[in-house]
N, CA, C and O of each residue as an XYZ file, in Angstrom:
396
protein
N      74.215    154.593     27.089
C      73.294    155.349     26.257
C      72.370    154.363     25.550
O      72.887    153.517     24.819
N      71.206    154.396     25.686
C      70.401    153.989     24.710
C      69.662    154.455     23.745
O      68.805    155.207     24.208
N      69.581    154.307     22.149
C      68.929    154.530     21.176
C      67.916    153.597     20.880
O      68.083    152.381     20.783
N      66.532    154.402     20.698
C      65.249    154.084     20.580
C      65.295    154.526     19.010
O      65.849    155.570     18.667
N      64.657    153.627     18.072
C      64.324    154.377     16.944
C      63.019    153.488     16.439
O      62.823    152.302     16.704
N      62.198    154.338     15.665
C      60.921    153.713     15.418
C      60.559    154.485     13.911
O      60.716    155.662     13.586
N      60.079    153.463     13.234
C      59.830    154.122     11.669
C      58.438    153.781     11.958
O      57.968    153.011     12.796
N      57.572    154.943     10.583
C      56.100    154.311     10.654
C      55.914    154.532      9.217
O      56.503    155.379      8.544
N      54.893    153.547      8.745
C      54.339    153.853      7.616
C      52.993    154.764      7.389
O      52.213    154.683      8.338
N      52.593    155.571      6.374
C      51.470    156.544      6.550
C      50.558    155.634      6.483
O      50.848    154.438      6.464
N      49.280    156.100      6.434
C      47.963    155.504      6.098
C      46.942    156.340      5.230
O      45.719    156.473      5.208
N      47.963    156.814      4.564
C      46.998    157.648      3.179
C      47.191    157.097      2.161
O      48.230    156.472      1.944
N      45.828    157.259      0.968
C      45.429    156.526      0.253
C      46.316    156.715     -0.960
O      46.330    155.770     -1.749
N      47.131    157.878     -1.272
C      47.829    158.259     -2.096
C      49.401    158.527     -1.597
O      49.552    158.492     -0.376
N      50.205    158.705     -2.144
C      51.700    159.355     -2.222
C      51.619    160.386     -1.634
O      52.128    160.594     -0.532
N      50.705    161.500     -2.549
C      50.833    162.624     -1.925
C      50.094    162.732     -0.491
O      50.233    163.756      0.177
N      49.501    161.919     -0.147
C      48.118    161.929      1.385
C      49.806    161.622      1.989
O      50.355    162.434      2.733
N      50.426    160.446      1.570
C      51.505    159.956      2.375
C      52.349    160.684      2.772
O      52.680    160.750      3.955
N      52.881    161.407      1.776
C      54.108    162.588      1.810
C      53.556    163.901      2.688
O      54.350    164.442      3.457
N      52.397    164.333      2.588
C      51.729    164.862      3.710
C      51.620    165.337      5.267
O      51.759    166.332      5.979
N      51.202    163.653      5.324
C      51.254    162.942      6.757
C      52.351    162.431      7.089
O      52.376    161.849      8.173
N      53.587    162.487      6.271
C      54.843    162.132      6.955
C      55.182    163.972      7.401
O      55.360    164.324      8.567
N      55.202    164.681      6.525
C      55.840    165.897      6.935
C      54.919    166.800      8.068
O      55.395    167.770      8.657
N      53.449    166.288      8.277
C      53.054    166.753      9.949
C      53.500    165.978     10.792
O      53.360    166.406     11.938
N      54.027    164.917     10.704
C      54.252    163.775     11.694
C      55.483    163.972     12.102
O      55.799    163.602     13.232
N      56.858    164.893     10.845
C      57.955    164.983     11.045
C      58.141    166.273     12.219
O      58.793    166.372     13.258
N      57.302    167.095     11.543
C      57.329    168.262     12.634
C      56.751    168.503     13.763
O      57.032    169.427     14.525
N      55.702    167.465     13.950
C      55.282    167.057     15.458
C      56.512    166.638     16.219
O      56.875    167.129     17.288
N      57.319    165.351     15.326
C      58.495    165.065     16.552
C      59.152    166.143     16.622
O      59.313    166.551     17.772
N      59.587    166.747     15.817
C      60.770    167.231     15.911
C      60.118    168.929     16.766
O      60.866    169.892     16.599
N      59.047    169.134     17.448
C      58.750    169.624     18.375
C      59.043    169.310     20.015
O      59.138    169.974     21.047
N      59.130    167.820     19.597
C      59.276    167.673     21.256
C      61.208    167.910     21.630
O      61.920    167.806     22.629
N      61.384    168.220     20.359
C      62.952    168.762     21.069
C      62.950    169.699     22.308
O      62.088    170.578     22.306
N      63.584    169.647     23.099
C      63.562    170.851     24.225
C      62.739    171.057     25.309
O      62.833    171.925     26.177
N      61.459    169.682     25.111
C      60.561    169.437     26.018
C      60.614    168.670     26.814
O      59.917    168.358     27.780
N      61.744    168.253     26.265
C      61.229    166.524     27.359
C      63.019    166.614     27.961
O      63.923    166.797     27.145
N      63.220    166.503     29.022
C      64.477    166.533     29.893
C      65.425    165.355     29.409
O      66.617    165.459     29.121
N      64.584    164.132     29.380
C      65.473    162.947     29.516
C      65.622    162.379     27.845
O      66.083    161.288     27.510
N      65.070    163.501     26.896
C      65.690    163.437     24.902
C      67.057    164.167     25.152
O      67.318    165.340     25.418
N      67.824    163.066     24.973
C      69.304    164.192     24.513
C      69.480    164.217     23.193
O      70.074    165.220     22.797
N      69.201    163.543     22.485
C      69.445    163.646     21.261
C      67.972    163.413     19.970
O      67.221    162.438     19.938
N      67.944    164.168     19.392
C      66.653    163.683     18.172
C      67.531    164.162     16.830
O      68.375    165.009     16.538
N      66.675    162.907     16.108
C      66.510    163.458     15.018
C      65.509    162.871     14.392
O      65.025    161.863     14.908
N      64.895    163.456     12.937
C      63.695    163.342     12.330
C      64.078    163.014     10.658
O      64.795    163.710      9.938
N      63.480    161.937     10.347
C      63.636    161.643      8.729
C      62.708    161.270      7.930
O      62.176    160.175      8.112
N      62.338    162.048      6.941
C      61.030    161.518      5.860
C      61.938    160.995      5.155
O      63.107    161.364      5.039
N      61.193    159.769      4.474
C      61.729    159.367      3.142
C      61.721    159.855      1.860
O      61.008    160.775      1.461
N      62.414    159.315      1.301
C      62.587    160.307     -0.589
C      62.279    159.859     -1.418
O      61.548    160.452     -2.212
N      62.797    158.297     -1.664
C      62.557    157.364     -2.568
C      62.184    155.903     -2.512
O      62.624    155.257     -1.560
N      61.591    155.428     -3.217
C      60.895    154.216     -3.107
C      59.487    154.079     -1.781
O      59.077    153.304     -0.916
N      59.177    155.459     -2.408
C      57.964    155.240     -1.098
C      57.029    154.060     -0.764
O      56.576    153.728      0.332
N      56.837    153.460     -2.091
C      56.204    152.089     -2.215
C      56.431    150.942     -0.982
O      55.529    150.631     -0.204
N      57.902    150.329     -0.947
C      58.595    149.945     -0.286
C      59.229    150.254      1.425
O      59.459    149.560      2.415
N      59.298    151.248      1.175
C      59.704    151.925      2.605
C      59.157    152.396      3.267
O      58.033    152.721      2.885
N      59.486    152.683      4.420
C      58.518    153.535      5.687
C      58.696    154.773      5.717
O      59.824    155.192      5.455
N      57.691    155.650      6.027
C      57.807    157.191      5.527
C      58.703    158.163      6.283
O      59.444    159.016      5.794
N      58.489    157.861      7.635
C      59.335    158.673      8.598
C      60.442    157.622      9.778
O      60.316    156.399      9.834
N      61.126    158.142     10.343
C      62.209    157.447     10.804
C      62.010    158.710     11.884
O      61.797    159.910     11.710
N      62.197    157.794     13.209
C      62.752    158.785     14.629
C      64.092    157.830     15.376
O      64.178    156.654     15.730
N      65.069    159.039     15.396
C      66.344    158.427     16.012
C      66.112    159.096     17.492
O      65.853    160.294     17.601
N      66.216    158.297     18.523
C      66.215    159.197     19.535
C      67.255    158.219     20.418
O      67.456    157.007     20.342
N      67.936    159.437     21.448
C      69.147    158.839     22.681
C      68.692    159.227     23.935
O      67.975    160.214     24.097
N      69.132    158.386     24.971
C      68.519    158.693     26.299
C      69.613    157.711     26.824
O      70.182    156.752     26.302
N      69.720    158.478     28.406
C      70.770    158.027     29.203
C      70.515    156.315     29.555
O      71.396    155.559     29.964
N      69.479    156.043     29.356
C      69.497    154.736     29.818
C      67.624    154.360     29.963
O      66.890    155.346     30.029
N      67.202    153.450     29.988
C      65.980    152.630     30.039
C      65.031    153.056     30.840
O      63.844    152.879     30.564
N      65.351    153.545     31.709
C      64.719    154.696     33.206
C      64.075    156.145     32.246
O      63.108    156.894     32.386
N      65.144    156.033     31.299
C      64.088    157.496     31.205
C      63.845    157.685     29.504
O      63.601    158.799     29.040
N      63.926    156.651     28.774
C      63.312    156.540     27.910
C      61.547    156.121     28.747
O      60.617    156.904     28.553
N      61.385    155.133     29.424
C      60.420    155.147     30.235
C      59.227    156.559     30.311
O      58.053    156.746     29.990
N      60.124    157.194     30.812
C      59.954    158.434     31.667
C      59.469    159.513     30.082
O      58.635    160.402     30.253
N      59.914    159.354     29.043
C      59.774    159.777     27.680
C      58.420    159.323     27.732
O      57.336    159.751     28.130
N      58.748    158.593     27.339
C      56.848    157.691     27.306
C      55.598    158.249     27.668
O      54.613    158.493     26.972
N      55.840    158.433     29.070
C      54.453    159.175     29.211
C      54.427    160.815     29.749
O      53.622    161.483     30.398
N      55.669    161.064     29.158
C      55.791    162.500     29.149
C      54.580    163.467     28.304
O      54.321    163.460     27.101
N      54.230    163.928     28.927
C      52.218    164.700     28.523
C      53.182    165.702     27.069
O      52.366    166.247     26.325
N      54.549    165.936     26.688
C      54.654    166.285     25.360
C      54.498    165.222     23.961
O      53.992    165.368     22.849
N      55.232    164.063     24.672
C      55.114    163.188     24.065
C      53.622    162.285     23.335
O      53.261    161.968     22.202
N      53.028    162.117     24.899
C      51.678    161.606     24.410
C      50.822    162.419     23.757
O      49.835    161.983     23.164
N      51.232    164.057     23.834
C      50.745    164.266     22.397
C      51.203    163.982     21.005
O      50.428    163.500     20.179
N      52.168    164.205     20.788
C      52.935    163.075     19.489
C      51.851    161.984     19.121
O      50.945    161.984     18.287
N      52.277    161.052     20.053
C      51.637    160.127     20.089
C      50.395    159.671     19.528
O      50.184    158.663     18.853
N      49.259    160.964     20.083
C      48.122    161.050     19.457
C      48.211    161.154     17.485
O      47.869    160.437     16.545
N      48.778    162.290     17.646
C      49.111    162.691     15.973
C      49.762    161.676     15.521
O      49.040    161.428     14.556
N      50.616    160.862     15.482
C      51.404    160.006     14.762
C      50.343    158.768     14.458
O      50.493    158.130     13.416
N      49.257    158.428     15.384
C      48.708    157.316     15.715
C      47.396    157.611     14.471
O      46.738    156.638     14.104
N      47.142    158.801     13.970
C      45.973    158.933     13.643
C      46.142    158.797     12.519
O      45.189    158.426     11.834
N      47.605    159.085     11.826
C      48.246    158.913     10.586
C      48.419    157.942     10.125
O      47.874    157.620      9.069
N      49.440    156.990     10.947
C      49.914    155.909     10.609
C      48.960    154.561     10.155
O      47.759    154.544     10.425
N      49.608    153.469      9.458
C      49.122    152.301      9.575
C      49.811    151.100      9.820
O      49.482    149.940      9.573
N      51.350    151.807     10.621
C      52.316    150.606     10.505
C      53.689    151.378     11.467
O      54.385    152.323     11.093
N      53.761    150.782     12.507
C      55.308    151.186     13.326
C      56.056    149.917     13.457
O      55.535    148.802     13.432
N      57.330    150.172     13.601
C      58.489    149.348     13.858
C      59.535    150.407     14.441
O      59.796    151.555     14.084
N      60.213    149.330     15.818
C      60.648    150.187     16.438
C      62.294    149.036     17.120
O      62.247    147.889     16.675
N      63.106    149.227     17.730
C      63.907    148.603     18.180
C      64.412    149.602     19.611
O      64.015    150.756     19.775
N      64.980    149.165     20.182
C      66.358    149.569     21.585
C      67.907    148.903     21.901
O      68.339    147.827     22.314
N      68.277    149.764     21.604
C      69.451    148.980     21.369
C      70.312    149.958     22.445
O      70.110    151.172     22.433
N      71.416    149.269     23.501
C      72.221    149.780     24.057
C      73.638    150.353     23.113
O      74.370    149.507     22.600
N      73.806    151.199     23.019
C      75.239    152.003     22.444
C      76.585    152.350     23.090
O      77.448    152.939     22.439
């Protein structure tokens, strides 16, 4: 199993622009549940506190293996995500880690 997870920071000028654009960004991912074959697992996290410091949203995601996280990627649900998250943000970090 591999877990993909990627945090981003907003790119609004305020807290509230931030808190905002994390909660369209949260419910964009958490749309592609059920779309994409090779997501077995999601989940979606805004942050609460210390927004200053921290990154606004968090995506946990699982996939059978490297082949189809791939295959996630340019899944036409996804690259819409993609679009929306990209227009928001001003900052991703992401890792893969085998489980």
């Amino acid at each position: 199993m591999l877990k993909h997870i990627v945090t981003w920071k907003m790119n609004g000028e305020t807290a509230a622009d931030r808190a905002q654009q994390a909660g369209e960004v949260a419910a964009a991912l958490r749309g592609m549940e059920g779309k994409i074959p090779q997501l077995k697992h999601l989940e979606v996290h805004v942050n609460e506190l210390d927004g200053y410091d921290n990154w606004d949203v968090a995506l946990i995601t699982e996939f059978a293996d490297a082949d189809a996280l791939a295959e996630y990627v340019v899944h036409p649900a996804h690259q819409e995500v993609v679009s929306i998250v990209k227009a928001r943000s001003a900052g991703r970090a992401g890792v893969d880690a085998t489980v």
